[in-house]
C-alpha positions in Angstrom: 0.0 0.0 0.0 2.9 2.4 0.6 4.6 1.6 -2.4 1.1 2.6 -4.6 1.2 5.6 -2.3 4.6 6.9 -3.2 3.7 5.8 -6.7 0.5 8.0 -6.9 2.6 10.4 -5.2 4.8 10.3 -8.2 2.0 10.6 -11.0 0.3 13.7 -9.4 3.7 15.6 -9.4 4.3 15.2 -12.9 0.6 15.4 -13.9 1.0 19.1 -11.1 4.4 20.2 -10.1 5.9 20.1 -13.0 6.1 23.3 -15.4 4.6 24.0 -18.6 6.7 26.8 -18.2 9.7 25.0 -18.7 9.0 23.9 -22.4 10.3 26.2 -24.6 6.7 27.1 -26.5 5.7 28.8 -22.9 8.6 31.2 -23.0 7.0 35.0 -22.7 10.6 36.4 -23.9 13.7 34.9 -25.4 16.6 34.8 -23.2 19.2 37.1 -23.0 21.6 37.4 -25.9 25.0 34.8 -24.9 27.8 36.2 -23.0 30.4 35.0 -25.0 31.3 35.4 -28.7 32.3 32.7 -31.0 36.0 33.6 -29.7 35.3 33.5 -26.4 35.8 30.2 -23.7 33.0 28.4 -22.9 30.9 29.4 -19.7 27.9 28.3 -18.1 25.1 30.7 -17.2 22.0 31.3 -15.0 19.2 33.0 -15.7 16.1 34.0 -13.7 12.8 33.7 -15.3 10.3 34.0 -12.7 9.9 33.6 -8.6 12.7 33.2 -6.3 15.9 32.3 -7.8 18.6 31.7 -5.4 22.2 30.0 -5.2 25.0 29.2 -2.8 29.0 28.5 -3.7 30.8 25.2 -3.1 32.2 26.6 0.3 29.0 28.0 2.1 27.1 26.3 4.8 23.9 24.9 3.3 22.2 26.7 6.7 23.5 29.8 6.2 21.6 32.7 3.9 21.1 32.1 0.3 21.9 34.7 -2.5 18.8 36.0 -4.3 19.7 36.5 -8.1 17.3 38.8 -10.1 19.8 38.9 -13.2 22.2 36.7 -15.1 24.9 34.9 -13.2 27.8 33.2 -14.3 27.7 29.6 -12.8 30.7 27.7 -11.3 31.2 24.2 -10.6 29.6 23.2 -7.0 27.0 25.8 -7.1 23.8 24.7 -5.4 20.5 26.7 -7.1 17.1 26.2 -5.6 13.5 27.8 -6.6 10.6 28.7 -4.6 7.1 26.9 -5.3 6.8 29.7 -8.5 10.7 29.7 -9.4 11.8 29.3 -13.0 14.8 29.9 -14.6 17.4 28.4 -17.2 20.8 27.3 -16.7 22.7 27.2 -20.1 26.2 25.7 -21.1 26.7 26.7 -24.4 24.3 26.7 -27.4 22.0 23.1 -27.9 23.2 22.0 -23.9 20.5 23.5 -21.6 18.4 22.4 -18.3 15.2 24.5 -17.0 14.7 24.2 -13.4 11.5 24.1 -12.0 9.6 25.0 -8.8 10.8 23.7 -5.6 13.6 22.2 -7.3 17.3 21.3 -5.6 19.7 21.5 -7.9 23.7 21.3 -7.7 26.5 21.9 -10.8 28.7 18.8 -9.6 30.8 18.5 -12.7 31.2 20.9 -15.0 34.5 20.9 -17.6 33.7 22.5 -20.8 35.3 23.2 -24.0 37.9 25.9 -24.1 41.8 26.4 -26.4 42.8 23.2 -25.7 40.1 21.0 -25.3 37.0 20.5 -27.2 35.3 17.9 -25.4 33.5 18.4 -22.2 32.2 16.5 -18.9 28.8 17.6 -17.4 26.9 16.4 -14.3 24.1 17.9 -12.4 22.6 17.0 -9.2 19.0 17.0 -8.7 18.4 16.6 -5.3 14.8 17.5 -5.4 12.0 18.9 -7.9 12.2 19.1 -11.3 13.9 20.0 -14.5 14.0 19.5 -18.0 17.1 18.9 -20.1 17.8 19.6 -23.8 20.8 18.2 -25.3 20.3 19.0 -28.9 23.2 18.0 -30.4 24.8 14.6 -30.8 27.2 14.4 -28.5 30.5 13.0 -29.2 31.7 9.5 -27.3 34.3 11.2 -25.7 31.8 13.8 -24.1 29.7 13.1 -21.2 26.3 14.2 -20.0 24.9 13.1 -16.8 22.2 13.4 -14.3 22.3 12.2 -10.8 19.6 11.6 -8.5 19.3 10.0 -5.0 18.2 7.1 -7.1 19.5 6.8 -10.0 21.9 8.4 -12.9 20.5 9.1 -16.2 23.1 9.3 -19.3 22.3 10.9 -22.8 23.8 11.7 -26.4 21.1 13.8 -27.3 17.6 14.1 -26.4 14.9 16.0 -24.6 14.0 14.7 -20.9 12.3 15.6 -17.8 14.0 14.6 -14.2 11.4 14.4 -11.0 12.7 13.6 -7.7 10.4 13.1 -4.8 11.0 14.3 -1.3 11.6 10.5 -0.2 14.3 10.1 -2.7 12.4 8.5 -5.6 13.4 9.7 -9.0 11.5 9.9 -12.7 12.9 9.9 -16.1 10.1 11.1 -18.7 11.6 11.5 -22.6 10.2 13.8 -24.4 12.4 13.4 -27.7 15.2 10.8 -27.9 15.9 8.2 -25.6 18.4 8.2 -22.5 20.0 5.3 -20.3 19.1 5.0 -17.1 21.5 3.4 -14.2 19.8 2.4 -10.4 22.6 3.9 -8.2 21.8 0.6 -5.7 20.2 -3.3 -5.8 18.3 -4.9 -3.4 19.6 -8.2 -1.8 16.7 -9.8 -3.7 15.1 -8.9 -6.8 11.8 -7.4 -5.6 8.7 -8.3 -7.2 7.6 -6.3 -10.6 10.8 -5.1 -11.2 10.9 -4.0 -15.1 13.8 -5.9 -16.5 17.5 -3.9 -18.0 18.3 -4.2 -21.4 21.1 -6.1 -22.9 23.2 -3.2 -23.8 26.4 -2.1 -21.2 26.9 0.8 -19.5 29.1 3.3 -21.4 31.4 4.4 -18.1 34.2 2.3 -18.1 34.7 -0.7 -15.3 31.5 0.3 -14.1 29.2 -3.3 -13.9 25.5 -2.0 -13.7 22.2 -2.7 -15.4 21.0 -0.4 -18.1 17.1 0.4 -18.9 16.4 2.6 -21.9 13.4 5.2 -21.8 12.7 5.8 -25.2 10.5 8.5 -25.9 7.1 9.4 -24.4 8.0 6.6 -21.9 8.7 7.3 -18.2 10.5 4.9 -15.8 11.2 5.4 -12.0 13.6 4.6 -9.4 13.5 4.0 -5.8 16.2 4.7 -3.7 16.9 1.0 -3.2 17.6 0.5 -7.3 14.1 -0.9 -8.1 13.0 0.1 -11.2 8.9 0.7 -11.8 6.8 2.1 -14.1 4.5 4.6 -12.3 1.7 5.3 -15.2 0.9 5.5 -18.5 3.1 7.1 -21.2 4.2 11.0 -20.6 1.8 13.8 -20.8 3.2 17.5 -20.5 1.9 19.2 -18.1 -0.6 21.8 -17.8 -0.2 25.8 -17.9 0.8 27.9 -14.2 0.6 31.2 -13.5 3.0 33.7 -14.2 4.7 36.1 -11.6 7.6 38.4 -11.7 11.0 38.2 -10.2 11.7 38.2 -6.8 13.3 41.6 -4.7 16.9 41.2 -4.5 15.9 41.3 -0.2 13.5 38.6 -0.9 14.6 35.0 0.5 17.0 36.9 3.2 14.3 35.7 6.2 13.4 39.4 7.2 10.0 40.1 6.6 9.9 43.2 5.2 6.7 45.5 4.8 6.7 45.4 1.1 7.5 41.6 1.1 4.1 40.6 2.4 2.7 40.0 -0.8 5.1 40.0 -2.8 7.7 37.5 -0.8 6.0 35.2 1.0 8.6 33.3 2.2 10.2 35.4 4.4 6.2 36.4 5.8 5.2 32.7 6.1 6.2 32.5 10.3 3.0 34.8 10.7 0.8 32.6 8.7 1.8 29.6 10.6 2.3 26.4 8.3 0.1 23.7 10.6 0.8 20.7 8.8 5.0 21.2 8.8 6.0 18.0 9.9 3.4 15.7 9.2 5.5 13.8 7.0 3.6 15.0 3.8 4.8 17.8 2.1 1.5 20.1 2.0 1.9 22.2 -1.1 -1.7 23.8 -0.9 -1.1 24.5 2.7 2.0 26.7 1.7 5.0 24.5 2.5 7.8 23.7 0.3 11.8 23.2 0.2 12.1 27.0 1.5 10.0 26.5 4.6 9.3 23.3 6.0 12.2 21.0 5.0 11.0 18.2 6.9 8.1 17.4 4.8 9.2 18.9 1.2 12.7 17.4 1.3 15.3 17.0 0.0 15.7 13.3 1.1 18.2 13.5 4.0 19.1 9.9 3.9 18.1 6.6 5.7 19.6 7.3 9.3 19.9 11.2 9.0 21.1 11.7 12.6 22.7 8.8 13.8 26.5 10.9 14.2 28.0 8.9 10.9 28.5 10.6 7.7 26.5 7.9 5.4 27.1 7.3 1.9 23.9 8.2 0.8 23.9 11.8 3.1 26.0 14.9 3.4 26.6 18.5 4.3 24.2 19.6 1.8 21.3 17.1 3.2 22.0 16.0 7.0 24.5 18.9 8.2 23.7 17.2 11.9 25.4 14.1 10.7 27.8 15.5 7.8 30.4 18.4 7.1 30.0 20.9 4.9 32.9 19.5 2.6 31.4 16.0 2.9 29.3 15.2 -0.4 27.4 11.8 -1.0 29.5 8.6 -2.1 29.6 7.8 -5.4 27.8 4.7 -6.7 31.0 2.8 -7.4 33.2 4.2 -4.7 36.0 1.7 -5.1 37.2 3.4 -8.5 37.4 6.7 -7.7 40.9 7.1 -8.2 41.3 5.4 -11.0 41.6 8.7 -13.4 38.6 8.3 -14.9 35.6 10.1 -14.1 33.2 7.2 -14.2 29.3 6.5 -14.6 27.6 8.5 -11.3 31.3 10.1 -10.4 31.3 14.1 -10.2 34.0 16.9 -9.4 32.3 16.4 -6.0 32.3 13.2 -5.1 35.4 12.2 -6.7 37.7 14.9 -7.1 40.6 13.0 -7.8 39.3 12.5 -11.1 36.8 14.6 -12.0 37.7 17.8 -11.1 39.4 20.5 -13.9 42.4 21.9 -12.7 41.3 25.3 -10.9 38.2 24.4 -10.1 36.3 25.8 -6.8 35.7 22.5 -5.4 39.8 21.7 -5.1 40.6 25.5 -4.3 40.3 25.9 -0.8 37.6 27.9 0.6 38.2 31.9 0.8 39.4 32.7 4.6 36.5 34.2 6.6 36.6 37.8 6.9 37.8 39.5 10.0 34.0 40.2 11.9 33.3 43.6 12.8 31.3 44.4 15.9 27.9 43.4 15.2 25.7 46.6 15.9 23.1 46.4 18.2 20.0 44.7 17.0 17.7 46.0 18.5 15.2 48.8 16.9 16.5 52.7 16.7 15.1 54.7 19.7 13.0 56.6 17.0 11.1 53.6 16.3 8.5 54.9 18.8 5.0 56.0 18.6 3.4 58.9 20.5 -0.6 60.3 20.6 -3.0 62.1 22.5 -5.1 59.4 24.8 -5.0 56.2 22.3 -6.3 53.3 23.7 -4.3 50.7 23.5 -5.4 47.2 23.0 -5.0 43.3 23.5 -5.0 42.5 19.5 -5.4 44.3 16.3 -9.1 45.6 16.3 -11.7 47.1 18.5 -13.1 43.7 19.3 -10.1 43.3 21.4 -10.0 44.3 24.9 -8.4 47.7 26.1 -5.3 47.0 28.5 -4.3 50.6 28.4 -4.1 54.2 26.9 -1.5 56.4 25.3 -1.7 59.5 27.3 -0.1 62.9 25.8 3.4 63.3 25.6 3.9 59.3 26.4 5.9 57.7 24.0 6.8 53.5 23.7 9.0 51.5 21.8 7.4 49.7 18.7 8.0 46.2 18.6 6.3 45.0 15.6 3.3 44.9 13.4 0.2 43.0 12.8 -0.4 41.3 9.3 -2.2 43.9 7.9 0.5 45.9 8.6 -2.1 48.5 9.9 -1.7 48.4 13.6 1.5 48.6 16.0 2.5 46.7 18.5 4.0 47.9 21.2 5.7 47.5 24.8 3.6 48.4 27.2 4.3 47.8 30.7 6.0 44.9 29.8 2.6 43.6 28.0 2.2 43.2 24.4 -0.2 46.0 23.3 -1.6 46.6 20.0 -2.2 50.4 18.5 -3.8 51.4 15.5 -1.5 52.9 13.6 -3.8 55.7 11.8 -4.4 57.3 15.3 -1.0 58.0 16.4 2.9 59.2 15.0 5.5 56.6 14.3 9.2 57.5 14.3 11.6 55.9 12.0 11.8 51.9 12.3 14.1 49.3 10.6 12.6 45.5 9.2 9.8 44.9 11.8 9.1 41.5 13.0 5.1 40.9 11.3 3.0 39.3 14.8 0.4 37.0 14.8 -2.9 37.9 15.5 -3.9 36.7 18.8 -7.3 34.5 19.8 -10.2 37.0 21.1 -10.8 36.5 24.7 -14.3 35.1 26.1 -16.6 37.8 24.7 -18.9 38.7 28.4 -21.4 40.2 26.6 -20.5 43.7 27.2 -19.4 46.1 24.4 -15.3 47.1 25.1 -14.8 50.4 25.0 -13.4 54.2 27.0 -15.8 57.3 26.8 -13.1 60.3 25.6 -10.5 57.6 24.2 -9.9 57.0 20.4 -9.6 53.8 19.1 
């Protein structure tokens, strides 16, 4: 039963997460004209289409504060990229090599050599830890060039070809083609061969030494792997999905966890403590409740592993995933870990979990990280003294309304602090008498205020049936 579960699972994210978006008949505008010229090296390149956008380098701690991009960014091997539940945007290697990354999506550059003066092959891996993307690889790649995608299940390898890339919070990963057909490698095997298991092909892996069983998806076919290398068909032949909405770019503040007063509509991730997310850590990640990868990790994912938290760095966790368990410079094992080291970046190998022979010379992944800048004194925190209010005998209240009780009033000349605001962002909260008071904020005069913190509205007390109120006090 839980196996059709995370199968059904499976079909309504492609049939729903995925983004029409994504194909290339949706786009409102072309992108960007390239940054290089025909005499130029190679580079790789990000652009922002829609949502929140945001990335992190090789050497930051996966818990510390993202960087929002509203524009196009180079991209370096060991970048990590990650959308909100509207984000869309296209990461380009050179002309006819290109992957559109969805909403909610995880993704991380883990290889990337590409052709330059002296070499015109190149080696390409990307790690989708979560979400989904769709890759183009419109030219015929040469046998010397190689084109991967690695999931917590399962790599997929191509020539050329068209294909979509799912992975599900629990690790479970689907391969749709859309044009082409690409090989697909299960990164483990049970100890027995578990019932309904669609049988590999005949035909050998291309990566050299590496002894794994192939399936082919051929196109308008979709295949999908558990994390334990079973292989299972989850529906009927592919289907593109249906049309989302369209929103603009995030702020460049958005995504920074500050809730800003012109972020409440327009950022709602950094707003969504206020709104309270009920069903975080139920174990299902509630998408129409508001949750996703940004805010409630727990249920949305990415898959942290099978003993997340036990104190050992496990071969299927690492910094990125289980930072209780894992370093930041830790990255998951490669499926064939006993040839790493063999100078030759093999089937499911990357520049990040086998440096030693997949990584191009200057790379950021084998530079060592920048040193940490000298800390200044951190200013004080708290609010300026002018974030204050003052008025002429305000009543102040238990909650953001006149149904609320009075617990106070504002008498002339009295000034207090501000410590927040309500939702709305039309009443103040304040400190008064060391009780949480509430003031509306058309009745009296603010002073200047920094990012406030946004409160919740408190439950109305026990109504006793008599109308709350002061004779000669406003509000």
């Amino acid at each position: 039963m839980k196996t059709l579960m995370h199968r059904c699972i499976l079909l309504a994210m492609l049939m729903a997460l995925l983004v029409p978006g994504m194909v290339r008949a949706e786009r409102a505008s072309p992108p960007p004209a390239p940054l290089w010229s025909a005499q130029d090296d190679f580079i790789a390149s990000l652009d922002p289409v829609q949502g929140l956008i945001q990335y992190q380098t090789v050497h930051e701690n996966p818990d510390d504060p993202w960087h929002t991009i509203t524009e196009r960014m180079r991209v370096s091997e060991g970048d990590r990229i990650r959308t909100n539940s509207e984000g869309l945007a296209y990461l380009t290697f050179f002309e006819g090599i290109e992957t559109e990354i969805g909403p909610d999506t995880l993704v991380v550059v883990s290889t990337m050599v590409l052709p330059d003066s002296e070499k015109e092959t190149f080696d390409i891996s990307l790690d989708v830890l979560l979400g989904s993307t769709l890759t183009t690889v419109d030219t015929l790649l040469d046998t010397s060039d190689r084109f991967e995608i690695h999931t917590p299940a399962a790599t997929a390898v191509v020539r050329g070809t068209q294909w979509w890339t799912v992975v599900a919070p629990d690790g479970t990963a689907t391969f749709a083609t859309q044009r082409g057909t690409i090989q697909v490698f299960p990164h483990r095997l049970r100890p027995e061969e578990p019932e309904g298991v669609i049988e590999e092909t005949e035909e050998a892996p291309t990566a050299v030494g590496v002894a794994a069983p192939t399936f082919l998806i051929n196109s308008g076919e979709l295949l999908s792997a558990d994390r334990f290398g079973k292989m299972f068909n989850p529906g009927a032949a592919f289907r593109l999905p249906g049309p989302i909405p369209r929103v603009g770019l995030a702020l460049p503040d958005c995504g920074d966890g500050v809730c800003g007063r012109a972020e409440r509509l327009t950022c709602r991730v950094d707003c969504l403590d206020s709104l309270q997310l009920p069903t975080c850590g139920n174990g299902t990640c509630e998408r129409d409740a508001g949750e996703n990868l940004l805010v409630c990790r727990s249920d949305c994912g990415p898959w942290q592993g099978e003993a997340c938290g036990n104190g050992t760095c496990d071969a299927d966790e690492s910094g990125l995933t289980c930072s209780a368990d894992c370093p930041i410079s830790d990255y998951f094992d490669p499926p064939n870990p006993e040839l790493c080291g063999n100078q030759s970046c093999d089937l499911g190998e990357s520049a990040l979990n086998c440096a030693a022979d997949c990584a191009r010379a200057g790379s950021p992944i084998t530079e060592p990280p920048p040193p940490a800048a000298t800390e200044e004194p951190t200013p004080n925190s708290e609010q300026p003294t002018t974030c204050t209010i003052s008025g002429d005998n305000i009543n102040i209240r238990g909650g953001p309304g006149t149904t609320y009780p009075i617990i106070g009033v504002l008498d002339p000349g009295e000034v207090l602090p501000i410590l927040g605001v309500d939702i709305s962002d039309e009443w103040w909260v304040v400190d008064y008498n060391d009780l949480t008071g509430w003031v509306a904020q058309s009745l009296v005069t603010a002073g200047e205020c920094g990012d406030l913190r946004v409160y919740e509205t408190p439950a109305l007390p026990d109504a006793p049936g008599v109308p709350t109120g002061s004779w000669g006090a406003c509000g």
